[in-house]
C-alpha positions, 0 to 999 in steps of 0.5 A: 513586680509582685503578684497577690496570691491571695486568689489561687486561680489566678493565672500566671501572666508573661512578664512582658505583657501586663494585663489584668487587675494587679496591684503596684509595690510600694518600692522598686526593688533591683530583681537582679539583686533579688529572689522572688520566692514563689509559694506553693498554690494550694488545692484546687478545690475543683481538681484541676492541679490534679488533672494538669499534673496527669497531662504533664506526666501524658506528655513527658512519658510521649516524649520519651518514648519517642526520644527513646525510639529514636535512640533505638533507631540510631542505636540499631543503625549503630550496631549494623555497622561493624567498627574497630574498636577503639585503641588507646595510644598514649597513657595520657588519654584516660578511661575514667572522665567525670560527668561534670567534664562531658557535660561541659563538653557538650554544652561548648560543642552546642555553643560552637555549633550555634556560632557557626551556623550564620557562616555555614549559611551564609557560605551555601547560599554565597552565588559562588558556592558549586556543591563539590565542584568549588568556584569556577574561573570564567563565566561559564556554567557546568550544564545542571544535573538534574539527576537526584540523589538516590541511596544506591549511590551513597558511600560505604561511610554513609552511617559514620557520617549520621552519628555525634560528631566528636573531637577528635586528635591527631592520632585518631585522624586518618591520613590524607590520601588522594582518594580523601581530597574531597570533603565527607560531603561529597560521599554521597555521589549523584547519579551520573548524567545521560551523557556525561560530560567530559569537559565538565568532569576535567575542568572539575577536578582542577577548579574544586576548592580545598574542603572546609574545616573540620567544624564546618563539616561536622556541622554540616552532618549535623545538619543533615541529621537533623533533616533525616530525624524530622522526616522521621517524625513527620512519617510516624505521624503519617503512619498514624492510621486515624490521621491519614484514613481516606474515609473518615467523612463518610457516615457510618449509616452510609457503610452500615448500609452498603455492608448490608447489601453486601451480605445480601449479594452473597446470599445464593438463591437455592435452585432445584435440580430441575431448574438448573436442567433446564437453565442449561438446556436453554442456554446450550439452545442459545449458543446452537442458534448464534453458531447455526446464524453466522454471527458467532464462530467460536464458543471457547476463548483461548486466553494464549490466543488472544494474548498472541492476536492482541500483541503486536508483531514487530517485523524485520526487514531484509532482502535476500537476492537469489544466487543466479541474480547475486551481483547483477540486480540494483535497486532503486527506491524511486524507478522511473517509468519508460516513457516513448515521447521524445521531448515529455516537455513539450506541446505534443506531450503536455496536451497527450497527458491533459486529454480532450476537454470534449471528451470529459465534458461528455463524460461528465454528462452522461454520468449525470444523467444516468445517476439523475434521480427521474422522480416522475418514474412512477414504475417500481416505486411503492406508488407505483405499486399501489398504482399497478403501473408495470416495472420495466422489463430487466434482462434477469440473466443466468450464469451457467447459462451466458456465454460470453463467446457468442457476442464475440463470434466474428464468422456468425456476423460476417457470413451472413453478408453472402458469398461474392461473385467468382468472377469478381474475385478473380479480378480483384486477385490479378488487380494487386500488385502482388499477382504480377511478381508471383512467380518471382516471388515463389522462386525466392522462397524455394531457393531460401528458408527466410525470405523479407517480404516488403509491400505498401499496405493493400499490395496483398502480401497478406491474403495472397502469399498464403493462397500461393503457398498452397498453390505451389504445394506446401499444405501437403507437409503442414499447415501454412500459418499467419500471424496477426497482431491484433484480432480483428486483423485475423478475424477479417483476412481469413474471412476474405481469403475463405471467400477468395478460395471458395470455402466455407470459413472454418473449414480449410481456412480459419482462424485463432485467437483467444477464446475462439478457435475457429479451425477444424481438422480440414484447415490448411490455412490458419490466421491467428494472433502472435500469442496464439503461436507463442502458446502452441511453441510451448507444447510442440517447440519445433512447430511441426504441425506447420510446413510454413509460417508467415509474420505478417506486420513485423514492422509493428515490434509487439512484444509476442512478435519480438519473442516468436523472432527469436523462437523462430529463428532457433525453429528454422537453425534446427528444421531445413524443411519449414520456411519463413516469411517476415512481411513488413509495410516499411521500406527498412528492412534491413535489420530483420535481414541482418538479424536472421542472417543476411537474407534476401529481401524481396519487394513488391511494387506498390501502387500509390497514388500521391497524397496531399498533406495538410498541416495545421498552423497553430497545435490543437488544443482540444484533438477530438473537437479539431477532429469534428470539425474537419470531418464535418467541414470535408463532409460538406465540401462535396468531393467524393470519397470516404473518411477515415479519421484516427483517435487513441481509444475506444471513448474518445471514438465514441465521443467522436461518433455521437458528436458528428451526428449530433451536429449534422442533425443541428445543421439539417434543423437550421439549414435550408438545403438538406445535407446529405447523409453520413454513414458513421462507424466506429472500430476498435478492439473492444466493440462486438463483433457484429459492429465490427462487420460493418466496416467492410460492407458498401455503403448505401448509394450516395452515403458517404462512409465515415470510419473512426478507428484506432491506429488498428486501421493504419496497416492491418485493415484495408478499407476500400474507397477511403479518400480523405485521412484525418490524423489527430496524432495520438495513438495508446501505447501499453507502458510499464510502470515500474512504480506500481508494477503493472501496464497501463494504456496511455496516451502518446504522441505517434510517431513519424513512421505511423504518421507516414502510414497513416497519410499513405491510407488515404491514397489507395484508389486514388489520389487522396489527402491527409489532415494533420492536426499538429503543426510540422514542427512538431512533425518533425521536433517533437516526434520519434523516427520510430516507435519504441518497441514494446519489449522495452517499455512492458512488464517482461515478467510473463516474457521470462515466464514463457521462454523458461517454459520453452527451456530457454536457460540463459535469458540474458543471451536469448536472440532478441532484435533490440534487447531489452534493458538488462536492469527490466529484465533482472527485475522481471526475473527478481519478482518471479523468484519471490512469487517462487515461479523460480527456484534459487538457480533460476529454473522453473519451479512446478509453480511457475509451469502452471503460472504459464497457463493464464493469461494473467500477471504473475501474482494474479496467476499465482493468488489463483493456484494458491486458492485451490490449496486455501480451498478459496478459489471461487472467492479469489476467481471473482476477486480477480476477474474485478481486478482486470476491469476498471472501477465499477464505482462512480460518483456523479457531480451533485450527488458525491455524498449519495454516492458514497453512502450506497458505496459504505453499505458494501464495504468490508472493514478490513478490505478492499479486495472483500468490498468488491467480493461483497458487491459482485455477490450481491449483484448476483443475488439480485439476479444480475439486475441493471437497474440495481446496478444504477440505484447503488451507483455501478457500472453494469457493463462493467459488471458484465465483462467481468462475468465474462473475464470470471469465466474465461478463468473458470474454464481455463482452471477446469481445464486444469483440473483445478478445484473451484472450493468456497470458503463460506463466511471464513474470509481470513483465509482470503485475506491471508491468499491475497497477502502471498501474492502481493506480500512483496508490497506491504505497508507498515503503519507511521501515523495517522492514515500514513503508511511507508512501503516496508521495502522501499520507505515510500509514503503511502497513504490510505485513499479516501474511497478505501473501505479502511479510510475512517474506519476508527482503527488502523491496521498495523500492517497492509498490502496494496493491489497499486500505487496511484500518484495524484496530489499524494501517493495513494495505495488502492486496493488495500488490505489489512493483513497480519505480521505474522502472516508476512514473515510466513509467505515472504520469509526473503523480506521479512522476519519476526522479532527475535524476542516476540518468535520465542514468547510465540515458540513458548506458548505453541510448545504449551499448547501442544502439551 
């Protein structure tokens, strides 16, 4: 095919693609045969050869430079590497080759190239091709390395690899060695795996396969050079600055005007000297108002000090066991609770955990009624104002002027019953059982320093013995004293004895118990509570203020009375003149003989008369409604005689009392015969003084006396004329929880031997009967002979604190009637040595001295004495007198979500212990109001009792000369005081709202009433007041606190990560500096 060139513009078409106008030759000529000559165009008339010509030369000095930086690259790569130089060793290899010949060689080297690069393919992409591992012989596959290759791993012959590879002969090879096997490939070798395989590794070096040849790995560098030149092209085309500029598309406009505004800015506007005087003086001004508010307490910021807060602590934890305890302690992560039931599966003990349906029926209404909003009360509402109607009355109290004691004055209440007649009581005295072996009963005790004295209950061996002591003589060598072991007991009996002997009470007959003394210098006779003599051992350890001691109620086993067993006994081993009497209601008093040393064991005659025993035929399931209805069913049924009925606490009494009322008042309505009149009283160790009285008084004539009481009425009172006895079969009884760390008041089933002295109540004037409300299996499978002792079910720690302070070394020898279990007492011994009330051999630290003063636990105690030196103690008194009282706190039905609204408005972020701080304060800014109480859903009384517990601590505090500081709005130092108490129940945090105990790993979680719960953040580290357990175990009384402040107070338990303590050493040498 030919062309005419007679139009020079014409382009040149592809020789496979005809098109355009073109004109066919008149004969086909062979083009293999022959040459078509191309004639030379001529000028383009426009100059476009020109142009075409200047663009060629463009591209070809491009590609040249770039070809030649390249070369450059490699060139320079070249020379950094330091080769041998090339040796001839045979004639036969000549200096001098033409270039004819290299580029023969050359252009066969690209052939070759060319041909094996199918094979080469086809062997990489082959199913059994392994990298550097060659072909497996089973099935099974080597795990994938998905670790990339990266340039520290490569070989040292790495540049060697990357030149034009070249033929080479046998001479210049090098020889074959074990570390060459593998092909120049593998050179480059990966990074090794996280867990590296060893299996993988041996079965490699047996399944690898020989390399390939010599061709193919040439070829193979080629081939990765090739790669390696192209990324280098495709990044100097990226380094182009136009190509990758991010703001190519925005407007110059656009940039022209953000550089004006720009310039602008910069400009400083000129100000006067005096406008710069004054700017200043404003903003000194400013910053003088928000210190002086409150609302800043800081000015400079130091940046290392927010760098430390900001930082998170990371704490180690180690426990340090004391050498006195080294070996003996073990403990467990879970410990059980003492619990004195016999079988905690059965009836008795499944409906003592349940409760009365009765009781929280009632409580549940009378929370809603009282937080029931009385919309018709017009009284203190903005109508009401307007109206002019009067608000009511409010007992607005003073706390400098309350005093707590009045109401629990037992002598004002009694004495104004009036003295009895002489001769009345003189009858009275010759009646008791105990009149007709006086004198026997004085010989024994003049032969014997202890003497057992067992009487029934209203023998009179507790108001008698003491009158014939002083009688006989002993109140000329010291008092004669009496201990009680509860307070109404003490109260009661030194009122009778007063009026039997013919004195005014307080003067040769009183009483102590705590907060009241009622004594004076003429006392010969003194009734007090056991923890009333244990504090007076401390100060004279020989008790000679006293010429005899009477234990009265022994049988009881209170914790004081265990320990004043074994005090006294070590008294009476080191005085011959005292003498001891141990009086006890049961008839086993064997073991107090034996344990003071085979004593003689005197008994009174009782006088009972026989008692009736009713047991119930099918178990209770509701205790206090049972209890009603026999009480009201005996009412009616006409025999004489008063009622005594026994229930656990103070709630389920009350409950007791206004449901029995309520009823008879409904059967008046209903009824046609008028039902006589029924004289309700409760008692129990919480009701005023006043109340308690009554008991004791005679009922009006023809009213009936009903008296509800706890097991306070089984052996220390004598109530005359009761007839019928209503025994329900609950009683409370103070455990230890191990779990939380502190006593709790539960309920428990009774055991046989107060069942016993219950029913014999009821036969004291007459022949009686007794109600019990459980079956007499239960009686007699699901009860205890005896009640578990209080020493082996509580908190031993104030016990130890007491005794070192009596000088008592070796705890684990002391004399106690039914030791306590060694592991309780260890662990009592354990956590006074982390509070640092004992030193590292196991004595009294000056610490601990003062912790004995309160009657409190031990971290209680010892967050108050470390207040005074944090200059906190007001605070941490209040915070401790909210501690002893139970939730002031309620949430009503219907009105859950009001409730828990006017609770936010006095929470404190990072506390629970600040929360109740807040609200006692504002309670007392709203000058003690009840009705403030009710609006923001708290309990007044409860608020009321702990005034009174706050003071009772004051005044104990001032008689220590201890200071009473506030700390003002600094209440981190109140957070960092709580912390040194409880430091030994901190928490760390795990997830969300999830804390673990740093000591045990124990789940903990924040409770849903706790001021942190919700509170968008969570505190890396906390400490908690107790652990309660419901559907999960949740921390009450929680606070955030630092880690840094928990490897200060509790260095036993734990310590600041090495790396963090030295970057804090670092910036303190700083700032000191």
């Amino acid at each position: 095919m030919s062309f005419d060139t007679t139009n020079i513009h014409r382009l040149e078409s592809p020789v496979s693609e005809p098109g355009g106008l073109y004109i066919p030759k008149k004969s086909i000529k062979n083009p293999s045969t022959e040459d078509f000559p191309f004639q030379k165009p001529k000028t383009s008339l426009l100059g476009l050869d020109t142009l075409a010509s200047k663009k060629r030369e463009e591209r070809r000095l491009d590609h040249d430079r770039s070809h030649e930086s390249h070369q450059n690259i490699k060139k320079s790569r070249h020379s950094d590497c330091h080769y041998r130089s090339k040796r001839i060793e045979t004639p036969s290899v000549s200096s001098s080759v033409s270039e004819a010949y290299k580029e023969r060689k050359r252009s066969h080297h690209e052939k070759e190239k060319n041909r094996n690069r199918s094979k080469e393919k086809n062997r990489f992409d082959s199913k059994h091709y392994l990298n550097d591992s060659g072909y497996r012989s089973w099935k099974s596959f080597d795990t994938p390395s998905r670790r990339l290759t990266t340039p520290s791993k490569s070989s040292w012959d790495e540049d060697d690899h990357r030149r034009t590879p070249r033929t080479e002969n046998q001479w210049e090879r090098p020889i074959t060695s074990s570390s060459h096997q593998k092909s120049s490939r593998s050179s480059v070798t990966p990074t090794p795996r996280v867990t590296p395989s060893h299996w993988t590794d041996s079965r490699s070096k047996w399944n690898r396969e020989r390399s390939d040849t010599q061709k193919s790995s040439s070829k193979w560098e080629e081939d990765q050079e090739n790669i390696e030149e192209d990324w280098r092209v495709d990044r100097i085309w990226y380094d182009d600055e136009y190509d990758r500029n991010p703001f190519g598309d925005v407007p110059e406009e656009y940039t022209i005007q953000k550089e004006e505004q720009l310039k602008k800015s910069r400009v400083v506007q000129r100000v006067s000297a005096q406008q710069r005087q004054i700017n200043k003086d404003n903003e000194k001004w400013e910053t003088n108002r928000l210190l002086l508010s409150g609302v800043v307490s800081k000015i400079n910021n130091d940046a290392d000090e927010d760098e430390n807060n900001e930082s998170r602590v990371h704490l180690m934890v180690h426990n340090i066991i004391p050498s006195f305890l080294d070996g003996r302690i073990v403990f467990t992560k879970q410990p059980e609770p003492v619990i004195p039931v016999k079988d905690p599966t059965s009836d008795f003990a499944i409906l003592a955990r349940k409760g009365s349906a009765l009781v929280r029926y009632h409580r549940e209404l009378k929370e809603r009624k009282k937080a029931q909003k009385k919309e018709w009360e017009l009284a203190g509402t903005r109508l009401g104002d307007i109206l002019e109607i009067p608000k009511p009355k409010d007992e607005f109290e003073d706390l400098d002027r309350n005093d707590y004691k009045n109401e629990h004055r037992f002598k004002d209440h009694i004495e104004n019953e009036g003295e009895l007649d002489r001769s009345t009581i003189l009858k009275q005295r010759q009646y008791l059982p105990a009149f007709a072996v006086r004198n026997e009963l004085l010989q024994v005790i003049r032969d014997n320093n202890i003497v057992i004295v067992v009487g029934e209950t209203g023998s009179g061996k507790t108001t008698q013995l003491t009158q014939y002591l002083h009688e006989e003589g002993y109140t000329k060598y010291g008092m004669i004293g009496c201990t009680q072991p509860r307070r109404v007991a003490a109260m009661s009996v030194a009122k009778r004895v007063a009026d039997e002997v013919g004195v005014k009470l307080g003067d040769e007959v009183g009483y102590a118990i705590r907060f009241e003394d009622c004594t004076s210098n003429k006392t010969i006779i003194k009734y007090m509570t056991d923890g009333i003599l244990l504090r007076e051992s401390l100060s004279e350890p020989d008790l000679d203020n006293y010429s005899a001691i009477i234990m009265d109620e022994a049988h009881e086993r209170s914790l004081d009375t265990d320990v004043l067993f074994g005090i006294l006994r070590q008294v009476a081993a080191r005085r011959i003149d005292i003498k001891l009497i141990i009086t006890s209601a049961t008839m086993d008093a064997s073991r107090f003989a034996m344990f003071f040393g085979n004593v003689p064991v005197f008994t009174i005659p009782g006088r009972t008369f026989p008692v009736e025993l009713y047991f119930s035929k099918n178990p209770c399931e509701d205790y206090v409604d049972a209890a009603i209805k026999q009480t009201i069913q005996i009412h009616l049924g006409g025999l004489e005689g008063d009622i005594l009925v026994f229930m656990p606490g103070q709630e389920d009494i009350e409950v007791t009392c206004n449901v029995i009322k309520e009823r008879l008042k409904a059967l008046n309505e209903t009824s046609s015969e008028k039902i006589p009149e029924l004289s309700i009283l409760p008692i129990y160790s919480q009701l005023p003084s006043d109340l308690q009285a009554k008991i004791f008084r005679k009922s009006d004539q023809g009213h009936r006396k009903c008296v509800v009481a706890t097991n306070i009425a089984e052996t220390s009172l004598t109530v005359d004329g009761i007839m019928f006895v209503v025994d329900s079969g609950y009683c409370k009884l103070k455990v230890y929880n191990p779990r939380i760390g502190m006593d709790a008041l539960q309920v428990y089933p009774i055991s046989q031997a107060n069942a016993n002295q219950r029913s014999g109540r009821a036969g004291r004037t007459g022949p009686g009967c007794c109600y019990r409300l459980y079956t007499e299996r239960q009686f007699k499978q699901e009860m205890l002979a005896n009640t578990v002792p209080e020493i082996q079910r509580t908190n031993l720690a104030n016990v130890v604190l007491l005794l070192k302070s009596l000088g008592v070394q070796d705890l684990l020898q002391f004399h106690f009637m039914d030791p306590p279990p060694q592991d309780n007492m260890v662990n009592s011994m354990y956590q006074l040595w982390i509070l640092g009330a004992l030193d590292d051999i196991g004595n009294l630290t000056s610490l601990g001295r003062n912790m004995v003063e309160f009657p409190l636990d031990p971290a209680m105690s010892k967050m108050l004495l470390v207040s005074t030196e944090m200059k906190c103690s007001a605070e941490i008194l209040i915070i401790v007198s909210m501690l002893s009282v139970p939730s002031i706190f309620y949430r009503p039905k219907g009105r859950e979500e009001e409730s828990d609204l006017a609770r936010e408005k006095f929470q404190v972020p990072e506390s629970d212990h600040l929360t109740l701080l807040n609200s006692f304060l504002q309670w007392r800014l709203h000058k003690y109001s009840s009705q403030w109480c009710q609006k923001h859903f708290m309990h007044a009384k409860a608020l009321r009792k702990v005034r009174e517990v706050r003071q009772q601590l004051k005044e104990i505090m001032e008689s220590h000369k201890l200071p009473i500081v506030s700390c003002g709005n600094e209440w981190d130092c109140i957070r960092k005081c709580i912390c040194s108490a409880f430091f030994y129940q901190a928490a760390r945090l795990k997830g969300i709202g999830e804390y673990v105990n740093m000591r045990t790993g124990m789940p903990c979680h924040l409770h849903p009433t706790s001021a942190l719960y919700g509170m968008g953040f969570t505190p890396d580290y906390v400490i908690y007041h107790e652990l309660v357990m419901t559907t999960k175990e949740y921390m009450q009384c929680v606070t955030a606190v630092e880690g840094t402040w928990l490897a200060e107070l509790g260095p036993m338990f734990y310590s600041i990560k090495e790396s963090n303590r030295q970057r804090y050493d670092v910036l303190g040498r700083i700032k000191e500096q």
